[in-house]
C-alpha positions as CSV (number, residue, x, y, z in Angstrom):
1,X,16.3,-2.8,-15.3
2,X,12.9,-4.3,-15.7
3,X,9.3,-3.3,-16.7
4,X,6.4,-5.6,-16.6
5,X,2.8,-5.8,-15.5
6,X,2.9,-6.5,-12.4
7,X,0.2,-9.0,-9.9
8,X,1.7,-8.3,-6.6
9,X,0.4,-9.5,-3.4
10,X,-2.3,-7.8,-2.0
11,X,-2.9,-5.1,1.1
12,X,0.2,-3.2,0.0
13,X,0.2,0.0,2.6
14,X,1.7,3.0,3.2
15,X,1.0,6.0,4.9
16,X,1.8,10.0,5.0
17,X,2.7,11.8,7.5
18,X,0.1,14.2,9.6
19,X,-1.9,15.6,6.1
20,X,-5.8,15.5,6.5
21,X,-7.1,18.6,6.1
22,X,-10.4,19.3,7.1
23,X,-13.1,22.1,6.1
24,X,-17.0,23.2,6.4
25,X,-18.8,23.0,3.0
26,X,-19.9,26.5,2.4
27,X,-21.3,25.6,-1.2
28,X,-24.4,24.2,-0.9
29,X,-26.9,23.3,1.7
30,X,-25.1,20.1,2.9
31,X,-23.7,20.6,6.5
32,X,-21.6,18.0,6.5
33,X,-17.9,18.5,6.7
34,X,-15.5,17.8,4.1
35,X,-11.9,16.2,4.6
36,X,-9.5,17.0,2.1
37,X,-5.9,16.8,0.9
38,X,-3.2,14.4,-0.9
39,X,-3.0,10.7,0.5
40,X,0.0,10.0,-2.4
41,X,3.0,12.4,-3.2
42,X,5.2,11.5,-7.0
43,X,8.3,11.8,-7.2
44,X,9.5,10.8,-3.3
45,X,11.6,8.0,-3.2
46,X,11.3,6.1,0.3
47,X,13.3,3.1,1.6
48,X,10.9,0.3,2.0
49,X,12.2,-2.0,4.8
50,X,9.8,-4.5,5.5
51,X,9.5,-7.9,6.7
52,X,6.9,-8.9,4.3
53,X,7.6,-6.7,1.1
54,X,11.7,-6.9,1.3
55,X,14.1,-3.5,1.3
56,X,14.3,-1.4,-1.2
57,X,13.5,2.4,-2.7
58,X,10.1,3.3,-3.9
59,X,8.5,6.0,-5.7
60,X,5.6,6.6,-7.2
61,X,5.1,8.4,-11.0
62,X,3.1,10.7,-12.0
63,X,-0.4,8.9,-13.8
64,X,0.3,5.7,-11.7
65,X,-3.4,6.6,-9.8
66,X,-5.2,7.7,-13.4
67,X,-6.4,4.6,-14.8
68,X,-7.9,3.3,-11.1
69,X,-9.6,7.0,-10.4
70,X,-10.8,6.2,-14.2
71,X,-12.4,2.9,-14.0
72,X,-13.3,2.3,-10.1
73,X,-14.4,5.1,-8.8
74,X,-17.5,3.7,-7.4
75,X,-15.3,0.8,-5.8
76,X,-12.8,2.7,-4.0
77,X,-13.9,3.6,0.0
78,X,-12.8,5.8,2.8
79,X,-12.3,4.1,5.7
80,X,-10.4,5.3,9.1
81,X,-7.6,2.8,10.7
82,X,-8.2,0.7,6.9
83,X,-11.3,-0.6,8.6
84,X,-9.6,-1.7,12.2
85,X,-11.3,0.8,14.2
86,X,-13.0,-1.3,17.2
87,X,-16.2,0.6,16.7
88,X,-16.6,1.8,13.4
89,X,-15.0,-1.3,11.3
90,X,-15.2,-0.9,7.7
91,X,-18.0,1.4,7.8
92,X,-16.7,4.1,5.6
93,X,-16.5,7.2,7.0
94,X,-17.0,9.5,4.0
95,X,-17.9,9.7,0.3
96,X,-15.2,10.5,-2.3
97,X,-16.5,13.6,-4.1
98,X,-13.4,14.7,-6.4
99,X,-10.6,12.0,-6.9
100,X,-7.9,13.2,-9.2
101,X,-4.0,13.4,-9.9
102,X,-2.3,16.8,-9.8
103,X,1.3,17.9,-10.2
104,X,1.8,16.9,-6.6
105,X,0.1,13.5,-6.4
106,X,-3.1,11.8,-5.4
107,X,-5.4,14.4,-4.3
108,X,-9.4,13.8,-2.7
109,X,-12.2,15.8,-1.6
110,X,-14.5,13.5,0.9
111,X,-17.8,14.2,2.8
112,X,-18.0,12.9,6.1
113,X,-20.9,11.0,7.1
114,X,-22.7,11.8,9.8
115,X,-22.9,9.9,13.0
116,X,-18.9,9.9,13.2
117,X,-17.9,9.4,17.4
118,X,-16.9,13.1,18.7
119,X,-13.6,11.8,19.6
120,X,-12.7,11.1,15.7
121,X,-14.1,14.0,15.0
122,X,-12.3,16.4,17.1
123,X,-9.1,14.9,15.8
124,X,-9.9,15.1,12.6
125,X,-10.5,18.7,13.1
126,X,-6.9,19.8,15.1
127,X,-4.8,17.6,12.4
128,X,-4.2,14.9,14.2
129,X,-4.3,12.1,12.1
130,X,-2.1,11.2,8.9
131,X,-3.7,9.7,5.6
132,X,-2.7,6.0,4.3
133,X,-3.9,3.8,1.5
134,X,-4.6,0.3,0.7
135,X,-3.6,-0.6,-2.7
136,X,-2.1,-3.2,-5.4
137,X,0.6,-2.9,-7.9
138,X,-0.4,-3.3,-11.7
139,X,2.8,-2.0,-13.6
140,X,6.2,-0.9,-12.4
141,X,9.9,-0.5,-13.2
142,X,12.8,-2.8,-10.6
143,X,16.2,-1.8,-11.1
144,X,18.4,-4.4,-9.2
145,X,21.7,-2.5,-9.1
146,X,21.1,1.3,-9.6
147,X,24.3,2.3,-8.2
148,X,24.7,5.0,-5.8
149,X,22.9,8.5,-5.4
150,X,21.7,11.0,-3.3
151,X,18.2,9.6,-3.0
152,X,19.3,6.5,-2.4
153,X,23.0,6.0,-0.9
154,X,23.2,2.4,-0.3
155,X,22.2,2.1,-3.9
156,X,19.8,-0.9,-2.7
157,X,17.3,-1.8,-5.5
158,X,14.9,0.6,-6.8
159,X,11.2,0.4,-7.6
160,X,9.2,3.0,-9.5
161,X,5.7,2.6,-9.3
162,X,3.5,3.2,-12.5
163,X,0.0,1.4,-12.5
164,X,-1.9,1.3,-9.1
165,X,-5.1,-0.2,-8.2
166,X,-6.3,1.5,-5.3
167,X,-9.0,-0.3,-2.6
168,X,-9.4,2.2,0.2
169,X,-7.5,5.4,1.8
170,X,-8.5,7.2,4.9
171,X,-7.4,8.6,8.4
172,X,-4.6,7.0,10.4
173,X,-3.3,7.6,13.6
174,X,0.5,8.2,12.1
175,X,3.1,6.1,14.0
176,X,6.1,7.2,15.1
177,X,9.8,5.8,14.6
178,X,12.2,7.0,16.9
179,X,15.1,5.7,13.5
180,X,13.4,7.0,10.5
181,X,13.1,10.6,9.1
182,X,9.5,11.9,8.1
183,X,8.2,10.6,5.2
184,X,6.3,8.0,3.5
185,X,5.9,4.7,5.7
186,X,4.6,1.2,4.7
187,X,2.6,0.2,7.2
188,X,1.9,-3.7,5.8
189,X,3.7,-5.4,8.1
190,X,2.0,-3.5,11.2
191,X,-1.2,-4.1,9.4
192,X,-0.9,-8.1,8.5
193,X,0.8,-8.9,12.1
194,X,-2.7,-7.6,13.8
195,X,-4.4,-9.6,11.5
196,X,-3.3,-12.8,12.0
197,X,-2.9,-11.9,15.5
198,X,-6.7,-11.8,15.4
199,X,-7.0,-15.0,13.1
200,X,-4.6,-17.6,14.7
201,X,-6.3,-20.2,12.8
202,X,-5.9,-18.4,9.4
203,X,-2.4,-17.9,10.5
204,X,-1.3,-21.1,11.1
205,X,-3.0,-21.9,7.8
206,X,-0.4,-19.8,6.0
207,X,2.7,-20.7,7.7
208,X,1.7,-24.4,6.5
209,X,0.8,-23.4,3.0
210,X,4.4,-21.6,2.8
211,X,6.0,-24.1,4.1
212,X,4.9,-26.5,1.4
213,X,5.0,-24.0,-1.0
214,X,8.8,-23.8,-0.3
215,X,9.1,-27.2,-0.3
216,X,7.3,-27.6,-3.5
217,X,10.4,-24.6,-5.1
218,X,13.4,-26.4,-4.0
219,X,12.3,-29.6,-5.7
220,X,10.9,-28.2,-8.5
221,X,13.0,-28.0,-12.0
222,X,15.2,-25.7,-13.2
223,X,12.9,-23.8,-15.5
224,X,10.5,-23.5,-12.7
225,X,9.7,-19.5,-11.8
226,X,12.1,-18.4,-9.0
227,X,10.6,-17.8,-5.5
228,X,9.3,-14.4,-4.6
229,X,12.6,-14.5,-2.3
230,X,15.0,-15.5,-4.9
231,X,13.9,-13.2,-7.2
232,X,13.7,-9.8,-4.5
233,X,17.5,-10.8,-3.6
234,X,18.9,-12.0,-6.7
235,X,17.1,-10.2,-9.8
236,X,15.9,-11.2,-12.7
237,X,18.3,-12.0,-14.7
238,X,16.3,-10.4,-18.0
239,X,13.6,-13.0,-16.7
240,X,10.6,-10.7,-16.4
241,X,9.7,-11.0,-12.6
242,X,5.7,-10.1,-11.9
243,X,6.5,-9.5,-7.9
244,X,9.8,-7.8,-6.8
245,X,8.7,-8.7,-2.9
246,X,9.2,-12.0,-0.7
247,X,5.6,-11.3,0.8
248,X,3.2,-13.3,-1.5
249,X,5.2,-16.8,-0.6
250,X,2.9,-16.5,2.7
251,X,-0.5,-16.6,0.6
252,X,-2.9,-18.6,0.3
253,X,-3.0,-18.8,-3.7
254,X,-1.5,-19.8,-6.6
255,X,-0.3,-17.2,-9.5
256,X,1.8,-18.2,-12.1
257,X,3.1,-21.0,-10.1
258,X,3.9,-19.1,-7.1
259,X,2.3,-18.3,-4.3
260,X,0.2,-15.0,-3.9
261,X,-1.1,-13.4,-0.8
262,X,-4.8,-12.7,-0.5
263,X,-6.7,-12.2,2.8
């Protein structure tokens, strides 16, 4: 078992199954609707299985959302789709009004802007969309070899999540997977494969950069930092390990002497 700070690639996602909750604002004079709810739950482990972050269990702790809702309140957006929308973008869609943890998770009260398309607004309004967020690890605990459990059967590697800085959250329209049970989803891999699908240029830029990136790790010495890969499959070994995931080797910078994805 290991705990460290943690600088983990970027654009981390996940998502929550069908949870906005929407409501009129009968406190004051402002019209404008209000969407409510928790985007985060504690205390749920998930099995992670991505192509970019690696296969493991996740949870998040209670007070891993405190210190970001502390210091970057003003920084933090709403946006719907994270900002893919064809026609709104990254326009936010709302203002955070209340940001806080509870005994269930991360909860938020947002007022809608106006000027929203009807169609957005009518789903918003019968429940139809789920609630993701954009964030970045800080601090965390990996267990390599937790054994089996009933949370976690194939006793694959566990992750507990403990410091989270938090860029945006909003409406999603919730995907569905014919092989997975309801739960928490990490959508990072849907969401990076339509980026570069819209930046071929930037994509073949970071193929190339891993590729001599990986180059550069099987030459390097033996006291060099392990690979993001190496270090997701094989542990650490009491070597403190700052990202448990194979995704940063596809960035574009340099941390520690190992690649880190940034868009």
């Amino acid at each position: 078992m290991s705990e460290q700070n943690s600088r983990p690639p970027r654009d981390i996602i996940r998502a929550v199954p069908p949870a906005v909750r929407f409501r009129a604002d009968d406190g004051d004079d402002d019209p404008r609707p209000i969407l409510f709810g928790h985007f985060a739950r504690f205390d749920e482990w998930t099995e992670i299985d991505s192509w970019f972050e690696g296969h493991f269990m996740e949870r998040i702790v209670p007070g891993a959302f405190r210190k970001t809702f502390r210091e970057r309140r003003d920084q933090i957006r709403v946006l719907f789709q994270h900002g893919r929308d064809p026609e709104l973008r990254d326009r936010p869609i709302a203002e955070p009004q209340e940001l806080r943890e509870d005994e269930e998770g991360a909860y938020h009260e947002s007022r809608l802007f106006d000027g929203l398309p009807d169609i957005v607004m009518e789903g918003l309004r019968a429940g139809q969309y789920g609630q993701s967020f954009r964030m970045e690890v800080m601090r965390e605990e990996f267990v390599e070899e937790p054994g089996v459990s009933d949370h976690n059967p194939a006793g694959i590697a566990e992750r507990s999540i403990k410091e989270i800085r938090l860029h945006e959250f909003g409406p999603v329209t919730f995907p569905a997977y014919a092989n997975t049970t309801p739960g928490v989803r990490s959508l990072t891999d849907e969401f990076l494969f339509e980026w570069l699908k819209r930046n071929p240029a930037r994509a073949r830029d970071l193929i190339t950069t891993a590729d001599i990136f990986q180059a550069a790790l099987r030459v390097a010495p033996q006291d060099t930092a392990p690979s993001r890969t190496d270090a997701a499959r094989e542990g650490t070994s009491g070597q403190e390990r700052r990202d448990p995931t194979p995704m940063g080797r596809y960035g574009l910078t340099e941390h520690d002497g190992r690649p880190s994805w940034a868009l």
